[in-house]
N, C-alpha and C positions, 0 to 999 in steps of 0.2 A: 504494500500500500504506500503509496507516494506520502512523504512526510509534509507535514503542515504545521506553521507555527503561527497559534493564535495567542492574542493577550485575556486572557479572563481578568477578570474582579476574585476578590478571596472568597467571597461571600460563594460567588459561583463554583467556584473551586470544590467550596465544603456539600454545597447541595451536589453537585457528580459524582463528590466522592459519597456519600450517604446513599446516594441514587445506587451507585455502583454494590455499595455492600449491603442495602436489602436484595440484590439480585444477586450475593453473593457470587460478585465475580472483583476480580482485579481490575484498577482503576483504570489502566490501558485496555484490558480486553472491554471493559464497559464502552471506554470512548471511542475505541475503535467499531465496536458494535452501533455505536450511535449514529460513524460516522459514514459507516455502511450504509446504514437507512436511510441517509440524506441523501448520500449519492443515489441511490436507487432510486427515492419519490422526488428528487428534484432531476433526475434522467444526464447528470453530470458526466458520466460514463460512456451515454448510450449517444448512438451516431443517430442526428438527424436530418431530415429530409429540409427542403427549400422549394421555394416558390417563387414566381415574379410579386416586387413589391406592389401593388394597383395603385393605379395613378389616382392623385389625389390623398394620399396618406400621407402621415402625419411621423418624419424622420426624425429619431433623435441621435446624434451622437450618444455616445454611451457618457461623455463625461455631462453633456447637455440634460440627459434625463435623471442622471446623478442629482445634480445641483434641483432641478424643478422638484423634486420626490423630498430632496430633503427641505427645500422650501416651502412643501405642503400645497405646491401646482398641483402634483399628481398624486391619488391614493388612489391602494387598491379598487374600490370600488368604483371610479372614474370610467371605467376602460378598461383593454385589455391592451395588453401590449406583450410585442414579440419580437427577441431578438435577430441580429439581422447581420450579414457578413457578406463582402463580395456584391453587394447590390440587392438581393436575394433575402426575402422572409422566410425566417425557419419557424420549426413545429412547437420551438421551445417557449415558454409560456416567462415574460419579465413583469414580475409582481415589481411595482414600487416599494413596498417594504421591505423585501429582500435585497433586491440590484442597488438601493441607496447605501449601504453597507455589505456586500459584500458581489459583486458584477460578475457574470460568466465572463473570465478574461478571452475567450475564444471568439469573441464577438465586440463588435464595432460600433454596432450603432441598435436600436431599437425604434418599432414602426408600433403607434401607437392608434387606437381605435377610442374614439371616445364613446362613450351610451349613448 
């Protein structure tokens, strides 16, 4: 598993490790377990498909819908949005809450659909 170095809070720290020992397991095997299931339900992993972007949508650079997301332009509930690479919408789904902290770096820009 490709290593990753994030910064927690202590406070975080103590609820994974608790988390980790009513599931009695070790607090690597826990976070690696955890980190498993991100990868899996956010499709980090998994190769996606592409489409032409339709004309008339709505481009963000990745650092441009950063900045709006943490500005509170965009929330979840606004739209959807989909990251985007080479010109091309993929299958992959850019929640504002998530991509404001923490961005698929494999992708460039995000095409956003208002409601």
């Amino acid at each position: 598993m490709q290593e990753i170095d994030i910064d927690i809070s202590l406070e975080d720290y103590y609820t994974i490790n608790e988390k980790a020992r009513k599931e009695k397991m070790l607090l690597d095997d826990y976070v690696n377990k955890i980190l498993k299931e991100y990868i899996t339900f956010h499709s980090i992993d998994k190769e996606y498909s592409t489409k032409p972007i339709p004309s008339g949508s709505h481009i963000f650079t990745i650092e441009s819908f950063i900045q709006e997301c943490k500005d509170g332009s965009l929330i979840d509930d606004d739209g959807d949005g989909y990251y985007s690479v080479d010109n091309m919408e993929t299958n992959i789904q850019a929640y504002p809450s998530e991509v404001s902290n923490n961005p698929d770096s494999r992708f460039t820009h995000v095409i956003w659909y208002n409601k």
